[in-house]
C-alpha positions as CSV (number, residue, x, y, z in Angstrom):
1,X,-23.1,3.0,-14.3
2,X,-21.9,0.6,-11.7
3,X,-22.2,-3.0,-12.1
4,X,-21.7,-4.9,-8.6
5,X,-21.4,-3.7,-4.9
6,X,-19.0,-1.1,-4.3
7,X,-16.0,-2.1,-2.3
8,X,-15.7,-1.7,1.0
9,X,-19.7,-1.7,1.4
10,X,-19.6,-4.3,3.7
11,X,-16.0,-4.4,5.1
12,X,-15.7,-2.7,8.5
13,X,-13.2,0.3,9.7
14,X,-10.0,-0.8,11.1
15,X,-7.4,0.9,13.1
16,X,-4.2,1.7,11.3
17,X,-0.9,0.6,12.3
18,X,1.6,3.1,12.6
19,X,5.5,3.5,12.0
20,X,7.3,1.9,15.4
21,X,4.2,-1.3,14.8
22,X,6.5,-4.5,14.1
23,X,4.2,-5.9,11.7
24,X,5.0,-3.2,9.3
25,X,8.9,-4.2,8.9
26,X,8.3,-8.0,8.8
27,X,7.9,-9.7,5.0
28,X,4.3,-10.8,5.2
29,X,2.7,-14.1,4.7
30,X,1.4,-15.6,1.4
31,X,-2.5,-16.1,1.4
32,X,-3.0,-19.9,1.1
33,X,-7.1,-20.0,2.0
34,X,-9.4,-17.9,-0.6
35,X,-12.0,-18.2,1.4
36,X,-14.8,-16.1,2.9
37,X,-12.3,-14.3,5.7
38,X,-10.0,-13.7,2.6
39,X,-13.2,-11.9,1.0
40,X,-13.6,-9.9,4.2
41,X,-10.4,-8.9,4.6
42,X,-10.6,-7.6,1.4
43,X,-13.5,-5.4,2.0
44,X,-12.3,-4.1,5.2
45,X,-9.1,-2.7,3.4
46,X,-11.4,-0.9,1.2
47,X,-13.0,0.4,4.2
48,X,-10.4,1.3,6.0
49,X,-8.7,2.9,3.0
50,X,-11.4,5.0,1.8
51,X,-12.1,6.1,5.7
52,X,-8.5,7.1,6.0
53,X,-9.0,8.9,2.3
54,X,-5.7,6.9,0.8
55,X,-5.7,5.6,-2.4
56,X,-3.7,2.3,-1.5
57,X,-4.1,0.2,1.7
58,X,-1.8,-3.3,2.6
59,X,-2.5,-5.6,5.2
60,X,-0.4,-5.2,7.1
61,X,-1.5,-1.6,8.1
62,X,-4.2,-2.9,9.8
63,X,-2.2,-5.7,11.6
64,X,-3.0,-9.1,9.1
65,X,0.4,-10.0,8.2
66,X,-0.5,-11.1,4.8
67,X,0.4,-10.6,1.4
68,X,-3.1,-8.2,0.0
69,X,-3.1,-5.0,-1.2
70,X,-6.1,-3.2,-2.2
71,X,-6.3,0.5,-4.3
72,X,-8.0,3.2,-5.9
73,X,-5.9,5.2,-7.4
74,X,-5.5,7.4,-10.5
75,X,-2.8,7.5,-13.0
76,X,-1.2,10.4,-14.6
77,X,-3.9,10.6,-17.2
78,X,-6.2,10.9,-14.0
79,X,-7.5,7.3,-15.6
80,X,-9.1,5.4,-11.9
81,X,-7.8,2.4,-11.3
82,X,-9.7,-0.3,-8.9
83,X,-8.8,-3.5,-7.3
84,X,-6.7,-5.6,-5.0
85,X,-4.0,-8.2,-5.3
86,X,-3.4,-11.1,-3.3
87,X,-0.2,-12.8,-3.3
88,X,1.2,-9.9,-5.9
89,X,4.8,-10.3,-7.1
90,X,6.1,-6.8,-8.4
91,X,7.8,-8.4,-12.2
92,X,8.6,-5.1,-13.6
93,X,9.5,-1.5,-13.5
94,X,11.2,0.3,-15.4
95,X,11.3,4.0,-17.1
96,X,12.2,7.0,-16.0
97,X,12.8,6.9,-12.3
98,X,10.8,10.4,-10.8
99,X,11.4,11.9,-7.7
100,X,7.6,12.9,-6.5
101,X,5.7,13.5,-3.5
102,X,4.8,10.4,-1.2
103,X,3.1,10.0,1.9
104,X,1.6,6.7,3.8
105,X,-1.2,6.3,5.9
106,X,1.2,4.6,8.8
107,X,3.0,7.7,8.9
108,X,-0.2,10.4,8.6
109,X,0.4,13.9,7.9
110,X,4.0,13.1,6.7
111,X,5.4,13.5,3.3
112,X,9.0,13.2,1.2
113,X,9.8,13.3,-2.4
114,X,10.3,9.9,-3.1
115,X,12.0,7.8,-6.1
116,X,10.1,5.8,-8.1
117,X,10.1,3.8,-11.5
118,X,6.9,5.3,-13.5
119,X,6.0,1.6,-14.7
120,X,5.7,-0.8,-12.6
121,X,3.5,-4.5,-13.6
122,X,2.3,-6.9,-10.6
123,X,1.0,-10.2,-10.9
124,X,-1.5,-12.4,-8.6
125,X,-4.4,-13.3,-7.5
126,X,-7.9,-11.5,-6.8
127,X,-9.4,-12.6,-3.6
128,X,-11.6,-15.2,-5.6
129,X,-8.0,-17.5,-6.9
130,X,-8.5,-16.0,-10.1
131,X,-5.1,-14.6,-11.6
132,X,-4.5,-11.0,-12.5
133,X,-1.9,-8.5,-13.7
134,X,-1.9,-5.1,-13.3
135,X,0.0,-2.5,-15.5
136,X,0.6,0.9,-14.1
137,X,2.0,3.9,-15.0
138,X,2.6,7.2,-13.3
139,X,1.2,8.0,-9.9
140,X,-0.5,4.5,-10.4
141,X,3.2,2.8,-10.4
142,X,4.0,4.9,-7.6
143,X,1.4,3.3,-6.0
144,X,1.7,-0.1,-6.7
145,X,5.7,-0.3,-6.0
146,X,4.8,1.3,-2.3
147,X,1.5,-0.9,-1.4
148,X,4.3,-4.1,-2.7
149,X,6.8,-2.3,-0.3
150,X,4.4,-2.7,2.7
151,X,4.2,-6.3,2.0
152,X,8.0,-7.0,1.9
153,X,8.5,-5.2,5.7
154,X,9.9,-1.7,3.4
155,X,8.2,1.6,3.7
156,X,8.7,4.5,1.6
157,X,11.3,6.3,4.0
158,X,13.4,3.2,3.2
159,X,13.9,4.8,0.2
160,X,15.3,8.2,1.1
161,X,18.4,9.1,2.2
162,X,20.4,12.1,3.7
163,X,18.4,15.5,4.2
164,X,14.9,13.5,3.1
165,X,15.7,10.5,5.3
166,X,16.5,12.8,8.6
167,X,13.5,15.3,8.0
168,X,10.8,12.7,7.8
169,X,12.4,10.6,10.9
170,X,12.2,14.0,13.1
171,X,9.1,14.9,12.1
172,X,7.8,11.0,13.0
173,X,9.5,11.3,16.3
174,X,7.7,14.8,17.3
175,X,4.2,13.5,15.6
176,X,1.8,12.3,18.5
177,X,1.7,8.8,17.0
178,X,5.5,8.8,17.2
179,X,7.0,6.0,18.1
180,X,10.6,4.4,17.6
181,X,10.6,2.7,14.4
182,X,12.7,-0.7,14.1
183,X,13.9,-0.2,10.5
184,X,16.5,-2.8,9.5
């Protein structure tokens, strides 16, 4: 049984921004007010996300320049995990790094086997000041290490190289959202 208002409930659909958007290769802005517009930011990334049916959504890819991530995501135990992070710091990973399939909702429709650590631990804030940590392991890690990327101006393709790397850029640049992308 459910205990509180879903999220997203009140937040309202935005448009995603897409690879070739500036504000997704910029390092984004630490949240200083936990106010009410923090609180409704936060709802509107669960919007968005679920709308978009992702299972992680950054700022950023909706055009706020600030550091908060939101997610529902499973793990490799299929275990749900729900929240958001505000101001997170990424203070571990480690394990075995796994190449696995990964895809973004700024890039839609696009996918590469990706590299990542299957633990990862952030730390912050929820959208209320309180602090939080959040452990993750398998898919869940995968997803906490890329919705951290977002925030730091990095996207997943930053992380592939040769054949991967090429593939996913030519498939961006013939997609109908296709647009230049100023990677560093």
């Amino acid at each position: 049984m459910r205990h509180g208002p879903i999220p997203g409930a009140r937040g309202r659909v935005r448009p995603l921004t897409l690879l070739g958007d500036t504000v997704l290769r910029e390092r984004c802005r630490e949240v200083t007010d936990f106010g009410p517009e923090l609180s409704a930011l936060v709802e509107d990334l669960f919007a968005t996300m679920y709308a978009a049916r992702g299972v992680g959504l950054a700022a950023n890819q909706i055009g706020e320049p600030l550091r908060v991530f939101v997610y529902d995501c499973p793990d490799d135990e299929d275990v749900r995990h729900l929240g958001h992070v505000v101001n997170p710091r990424l203070v571990e990973t480690d394990g075995v790094v796994v190449r696995g399939p990964e895809g973004c909702l700024s890039l839609p429709g696009l996918e590469a086997g990706t590299e990542r650590h299957d633990h990862a631990v952030v730390e912050g804030f929820t959208a209320t000041g309180e602090p939080v940590t959040v452990h993750g392991t398998g898919f869940f890690a995968r997803c906490l290490q890329h919705e951290h990327d977002h925030l730091e101006g990095r996207l997943y393709v930053d992380h592939l190289t040769g054949w991967r790397r090429h593939r996913v850029e030519r498939q961006a640049a013939r997609a109908p959202w296709g647009r230049p992308d100023p990677a560093p």
